[in-house]
N, C-alpha and C positions, 0 to 999 in steps of 0.2 A: 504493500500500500504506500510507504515512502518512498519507494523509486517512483510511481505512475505519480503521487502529489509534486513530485520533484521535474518529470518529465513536461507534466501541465505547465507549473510555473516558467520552468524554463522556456514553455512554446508563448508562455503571454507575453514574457520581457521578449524575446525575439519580436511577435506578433508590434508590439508596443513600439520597437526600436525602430521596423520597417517603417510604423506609419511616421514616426515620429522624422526617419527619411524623406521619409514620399513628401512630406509638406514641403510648401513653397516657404526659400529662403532667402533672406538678404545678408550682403556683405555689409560691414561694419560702420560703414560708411553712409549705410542708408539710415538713418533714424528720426526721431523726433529732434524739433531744431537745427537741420542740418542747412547748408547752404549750397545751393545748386547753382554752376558759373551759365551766368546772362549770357546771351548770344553767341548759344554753343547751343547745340541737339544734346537733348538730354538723354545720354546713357545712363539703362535701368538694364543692370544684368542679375544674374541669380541662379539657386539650386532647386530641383523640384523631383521628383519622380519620372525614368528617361519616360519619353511621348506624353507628360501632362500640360494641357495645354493653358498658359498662363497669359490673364490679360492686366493692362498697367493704363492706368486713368491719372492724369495729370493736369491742369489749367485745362478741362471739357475735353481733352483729346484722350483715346483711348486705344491705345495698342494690343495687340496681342501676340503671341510667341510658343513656341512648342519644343520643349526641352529636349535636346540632343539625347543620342544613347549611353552619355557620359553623366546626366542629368542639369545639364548648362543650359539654361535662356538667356537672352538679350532682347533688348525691344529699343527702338532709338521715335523719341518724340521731338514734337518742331522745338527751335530755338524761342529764349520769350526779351525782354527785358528786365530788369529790374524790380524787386516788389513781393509781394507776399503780405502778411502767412497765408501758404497757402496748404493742402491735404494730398498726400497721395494715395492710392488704394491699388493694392497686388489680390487677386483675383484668382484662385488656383482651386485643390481640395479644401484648400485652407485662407483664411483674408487676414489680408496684413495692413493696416492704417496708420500712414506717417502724418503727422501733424505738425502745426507750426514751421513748417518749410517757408527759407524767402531767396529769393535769387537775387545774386549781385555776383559778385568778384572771389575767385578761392585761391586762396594764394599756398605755398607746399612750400612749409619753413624745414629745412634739415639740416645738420653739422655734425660738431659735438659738442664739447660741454660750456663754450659761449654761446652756444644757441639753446641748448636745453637750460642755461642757468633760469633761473625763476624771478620772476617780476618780486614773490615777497624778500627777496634779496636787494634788489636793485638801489641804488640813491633813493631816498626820499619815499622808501618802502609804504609806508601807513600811510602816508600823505594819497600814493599812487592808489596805494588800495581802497580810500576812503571812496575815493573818488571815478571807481571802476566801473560804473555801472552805465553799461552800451549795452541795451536788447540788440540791436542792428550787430553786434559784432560778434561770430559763434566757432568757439573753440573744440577743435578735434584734437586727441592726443593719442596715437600709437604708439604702444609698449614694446619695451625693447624685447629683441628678438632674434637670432642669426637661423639658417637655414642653408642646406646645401643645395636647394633648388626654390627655383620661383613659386614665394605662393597661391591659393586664392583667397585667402581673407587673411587680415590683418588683428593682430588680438588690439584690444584700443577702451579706450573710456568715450562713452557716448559725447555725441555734440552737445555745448553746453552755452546759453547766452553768457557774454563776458557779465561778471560782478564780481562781487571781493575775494567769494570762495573760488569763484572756477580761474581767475586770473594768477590767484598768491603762485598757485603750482604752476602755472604755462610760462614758457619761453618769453620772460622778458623783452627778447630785439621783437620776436611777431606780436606780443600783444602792440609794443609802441607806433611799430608800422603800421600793424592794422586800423589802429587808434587813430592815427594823423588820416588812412587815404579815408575812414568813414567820415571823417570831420570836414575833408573837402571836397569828397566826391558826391555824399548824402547819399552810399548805396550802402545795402547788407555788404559785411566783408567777413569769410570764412576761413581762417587760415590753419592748416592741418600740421602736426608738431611729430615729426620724426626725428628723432633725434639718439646720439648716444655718446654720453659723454669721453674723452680719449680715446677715438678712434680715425680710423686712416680713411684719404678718401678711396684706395681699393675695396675696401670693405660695401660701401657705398655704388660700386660701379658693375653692371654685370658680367660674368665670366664671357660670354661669346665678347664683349667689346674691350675686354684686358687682354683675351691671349689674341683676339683679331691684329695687335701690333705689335709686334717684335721687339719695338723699342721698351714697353714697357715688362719685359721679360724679368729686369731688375725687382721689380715688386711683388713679384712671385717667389723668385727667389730667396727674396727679402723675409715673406713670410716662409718660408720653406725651412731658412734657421729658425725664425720662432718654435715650429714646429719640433723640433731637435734637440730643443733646448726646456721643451714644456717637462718633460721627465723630470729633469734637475731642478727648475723653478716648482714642481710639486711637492720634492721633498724638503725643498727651503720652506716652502710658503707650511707646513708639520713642522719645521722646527722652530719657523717664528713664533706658531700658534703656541709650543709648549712654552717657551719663553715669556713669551705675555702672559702664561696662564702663570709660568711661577713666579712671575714679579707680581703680578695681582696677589698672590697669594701671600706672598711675603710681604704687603703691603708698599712694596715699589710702584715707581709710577711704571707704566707700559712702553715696552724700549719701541722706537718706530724704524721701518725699514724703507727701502727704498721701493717706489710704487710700480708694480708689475701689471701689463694688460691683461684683460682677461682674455685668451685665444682665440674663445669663440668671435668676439668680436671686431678683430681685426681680419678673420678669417677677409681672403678675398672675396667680391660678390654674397657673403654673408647675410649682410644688412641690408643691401638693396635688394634680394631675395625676400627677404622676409617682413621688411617695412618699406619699400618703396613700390617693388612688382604688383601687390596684389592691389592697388589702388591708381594704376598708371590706367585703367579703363575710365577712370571719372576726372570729366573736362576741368582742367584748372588756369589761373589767368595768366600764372607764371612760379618762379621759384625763387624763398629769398634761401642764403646760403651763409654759413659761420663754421669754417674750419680750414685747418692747415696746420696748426699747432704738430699735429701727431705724423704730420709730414718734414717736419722743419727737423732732419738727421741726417747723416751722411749719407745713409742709403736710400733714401726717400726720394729727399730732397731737388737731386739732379733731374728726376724724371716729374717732377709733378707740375709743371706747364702741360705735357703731352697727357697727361695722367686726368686732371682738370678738364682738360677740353676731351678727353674723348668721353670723361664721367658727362657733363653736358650735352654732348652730341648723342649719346644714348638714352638719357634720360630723353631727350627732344625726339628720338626715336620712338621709345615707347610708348609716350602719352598720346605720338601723330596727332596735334593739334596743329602743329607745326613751330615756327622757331619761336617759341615763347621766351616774353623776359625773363633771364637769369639774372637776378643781382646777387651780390657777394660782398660779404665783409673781407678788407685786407687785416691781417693777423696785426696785434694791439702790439705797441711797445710793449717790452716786457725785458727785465736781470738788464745790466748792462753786458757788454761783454762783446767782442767783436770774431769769438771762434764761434760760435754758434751758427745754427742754417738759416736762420730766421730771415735774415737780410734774401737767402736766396729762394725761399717760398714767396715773398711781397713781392719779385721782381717776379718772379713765376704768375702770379697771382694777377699783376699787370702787365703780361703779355697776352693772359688769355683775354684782354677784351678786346684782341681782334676780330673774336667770334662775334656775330652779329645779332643785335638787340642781348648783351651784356652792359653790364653796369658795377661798379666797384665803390664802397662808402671806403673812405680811408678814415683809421683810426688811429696813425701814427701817433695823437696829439692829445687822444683820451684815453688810454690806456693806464697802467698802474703798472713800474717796474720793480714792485714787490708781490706781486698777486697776480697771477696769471688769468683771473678773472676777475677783470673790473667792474665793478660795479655800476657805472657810466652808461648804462643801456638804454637810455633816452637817445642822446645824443646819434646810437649805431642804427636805433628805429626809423630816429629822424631822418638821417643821411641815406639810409635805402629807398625812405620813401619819397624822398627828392630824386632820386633814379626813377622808381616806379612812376613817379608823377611825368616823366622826361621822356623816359623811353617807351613806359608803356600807355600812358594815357595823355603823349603828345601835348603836354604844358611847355611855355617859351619858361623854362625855369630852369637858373646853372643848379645841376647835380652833383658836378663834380667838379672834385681841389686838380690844380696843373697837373698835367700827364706830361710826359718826356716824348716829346713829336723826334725832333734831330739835333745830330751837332755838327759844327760847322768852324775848323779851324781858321784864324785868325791872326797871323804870324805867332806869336808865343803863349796866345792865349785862344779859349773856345767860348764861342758863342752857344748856348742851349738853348731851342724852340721849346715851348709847349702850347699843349691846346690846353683849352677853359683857361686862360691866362690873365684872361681882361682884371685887369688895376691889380697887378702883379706886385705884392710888400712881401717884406718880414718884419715878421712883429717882435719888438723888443730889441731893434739895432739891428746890423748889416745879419747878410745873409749868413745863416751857418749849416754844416754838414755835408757841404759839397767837397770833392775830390778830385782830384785829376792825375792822370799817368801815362807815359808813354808809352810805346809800342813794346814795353818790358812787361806791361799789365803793373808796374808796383807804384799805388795809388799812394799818395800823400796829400796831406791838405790842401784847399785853395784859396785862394780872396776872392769874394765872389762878391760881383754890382750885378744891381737892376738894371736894366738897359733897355728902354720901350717893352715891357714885358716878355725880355729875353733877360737871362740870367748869363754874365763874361763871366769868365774863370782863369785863374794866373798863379801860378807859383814858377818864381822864379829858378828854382832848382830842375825846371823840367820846358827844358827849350823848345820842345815839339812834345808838346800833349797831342794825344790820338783820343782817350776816351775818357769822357766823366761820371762819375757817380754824385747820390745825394742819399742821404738817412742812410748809410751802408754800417748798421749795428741791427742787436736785437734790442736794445735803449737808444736810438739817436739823440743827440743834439741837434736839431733843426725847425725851422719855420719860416717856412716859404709858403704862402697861401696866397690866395684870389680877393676880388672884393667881394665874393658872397662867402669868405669868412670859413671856407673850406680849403683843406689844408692843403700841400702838393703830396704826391705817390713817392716815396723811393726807391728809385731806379739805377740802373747802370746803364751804360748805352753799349759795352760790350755785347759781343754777337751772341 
């Protein structure tokens, strides 16, 4: 009699788990409060039992779809503008009711841990929070994740209107952005938070568009010793534990070690597997971006110009919206110190915006060289969304500090172009941070004038300068800026 009462039960949970299959589902992404991007077709895709046939009602339009033998639907509705709340309704064995939907603008914040830092951190934290309360502004957050293949749903905390609670936890740089474009544009603004604090942009980029280039074979590599090395950092990371367990116990303070990534998440293609793939099917207006830090190493380093734009050209691949705004923070002053890579991930950083509708906030000038994570996140919100306002939504508005256009010898000294140039100062006396050197590459200081918003360059130790540099630390000394009071890039004009 306890086998057949055993056999029963087990056919009902079976019985139970099918139906509980068979229903019509949605990805993570679909919920109460969410933000669907304006003048896009709205994609509604989902899981359901293979051949049930699924209908999807939107603003009076109503689609319908018949789930593949894999149990996949999609349905694509017209494009709208602007506006809401409005309801949607999925239609299957089962009804699913989304509410309070408004459509505007989705913006897709990712990095690592200056983009994950949190608003109740930020300057002027309770001031910020007091005063957080945007219904038009709706917060997505995807939880960290790696994965050895692409997925289809994203694990996440539902969409949430901005207010004190839903803001303290989210990304500081996206609440600020999103803050400023809802205040000028007067639309819903949705912006989705993938993030993971010290982590590489491989990690981020997918496997077919890292091995697609040869050049960046170093990065694989690169992780290939982590991988070699994970054994010996497991039995460190048992012996730290016993250590801190018997200075606790001895009433010692807790000795601290030197901080190890965790594997999984530096894995390559890891994270963009697991939090950027499964939501690359829903329309977004663009991407803001905050990392390089966990690139800025000898092994890194050299490759992450090529690295950056092909993570870019993939993502723009994926979503096929087409070339959507990318804006990006350049990596913050931070230690003094002039061996470090930092100086060659900024020059990195500013060469990808050759790539077209990029945008760069420079943070040379707000940063903190004690604290790798400054707390300044206004200011990087600000300065993205003067990109965003430029590039993406076509305002006459400078976005950005001088860029390094060319240079241009001048018997014993060099003349430097930049673009965004106009009412070209330093603030706080003559120009400082620039360099010059000759065809030796070995840079030494310069004297540097303004000169119609070109910057001359002169040290007399070096009769034929060929190339200049400017901010070439991971602390510079410099300030060269524009008259909208944003700052210049640090560059080298080396090949």
């Amino acid at each position: 009699m306890k086998t057949k009462i055993q056999v029963f039960v087990g056919f009902l949970f079976l019985a139970c788990l099918f139906q509980a299959q068979a229903e019509v589902r949605l990805p993570a992404v679909f919920a109460n409060h969410m933000v669907i991007q304006r003048q896009a077709p709205v994609h509604v895709w989902g899981f359901a039992a293979a051949g049930e046939s699924v209908q999807v009602a939107f603003r009076d339009v109503t689609r319908s779809a018949v789930a593949n033998r894999l149990g996949r639907w999609e349905v694509s509705l017209p494009a709208g503008e602007a506006g809401g709340p409005f309801t949607m309704e999925i239609a299957a064995a089962n009804q699913i009711s989304i509410s309070d939907i408004l459509v505007g603008d989705v913006w897709f914040a990712s990095g690592q841990s200056n983009m994950e830092f949190p608003t109740a951190k930020a300057v002027n934290a309770e001031e910020e929070l007091q005063n957080a309360d945007h219904p038009d502004i709706r917060l997505f957050q995807i939880n960290k994740a790696s994965e050895g293949f692409p997925q289809l749903d994203v694990l996440a905390r539902s969409w949430k209107p901005a207010n004190r609670e839903s803001v303290a936890e989210f990304t500081a740089v996206g609440y600020f952005f999103a803050r400023e474009l809802n205040a000028g544009l007067k639309i819903p603004i949705g912006i989705i938070e993938s993030d993971w604090g010290g982590t590489p942009a491989e990690a981020w980029t997918s496997l077919p568009a890292l091995t697609a280039d040869a050049t960046l074979l170093p990065v694989l590599a690169a992780y290939a010793k982590m991988e070699e090395a994970e054994g010996t950092n497991r039995l460190e990371e048992q012996a730290q534990k016993a250590q801190i367990a018997e200075a606790l116990t001895a009433g010692k303070p807790a000795p601290t070690f030197p901080w190890h990534p965790e594997l999984r998440s530096w894995t390559p293609s890891g994270l963009f597997n697991a939090m950027v793939a499964p939501v690359t099917p829903f329309p977004i207006r663009g991407v803001i971006w905050y990392q390089g830090e966990s690139n800025a190493n000898e092994e890194r380093a050299p490759t992450y110009n090529r690295l950056f734009e092909t993570l870019i050209r993939d993502w723009r691949t994926r979503w096929n919206v087409g070339d959507f705004p990318f804006l990006f923070v350049q990596i913050a002053n931070w230690k003094p110190g002039s061996s470090s890579y930092w100086p060659t991930v900024r020059d990195a950083q500013r060469r990808t915006l050759e790539l077209k509708n990029t945008g760069m906030a420079v943070t040379i000038d707000i940063g903190d060289p004690a604290d790798i994570h400054p707390k300044n996140k206004q200011d990087v919100g600000h300065r993205l969304a003067l990109a965003a306002r430029a590039i993406s939504y076509g305002e006459d508005v400078e976005y950005s500090g001088p860029l390094y256009q060319s240079v241009v010898r001048e018997e014993a000294a060099l003349r430097v172009a930049f673009t965004h140039a106009r009412g070209l100062l330093a603030k706080g006396g003559p120009p400082t941070g620039f360099e010059i050197a000759g065809q030796d590459h070995k840079f030494v200081p310069a004297t540097a004038q303004i000169v119609n918003d070109h910057v001359v360059l002169s040290n007399s130790g070096v009769t034929t300068p060929v190339y200049a540099r400017y901010g070439w630390d991971s602390n510079p000394a410099c300030n060269l800026y524009n008259a909208a009071d944003l700052p210049a890039s640090p560059f080298t004009s080396e090949p």
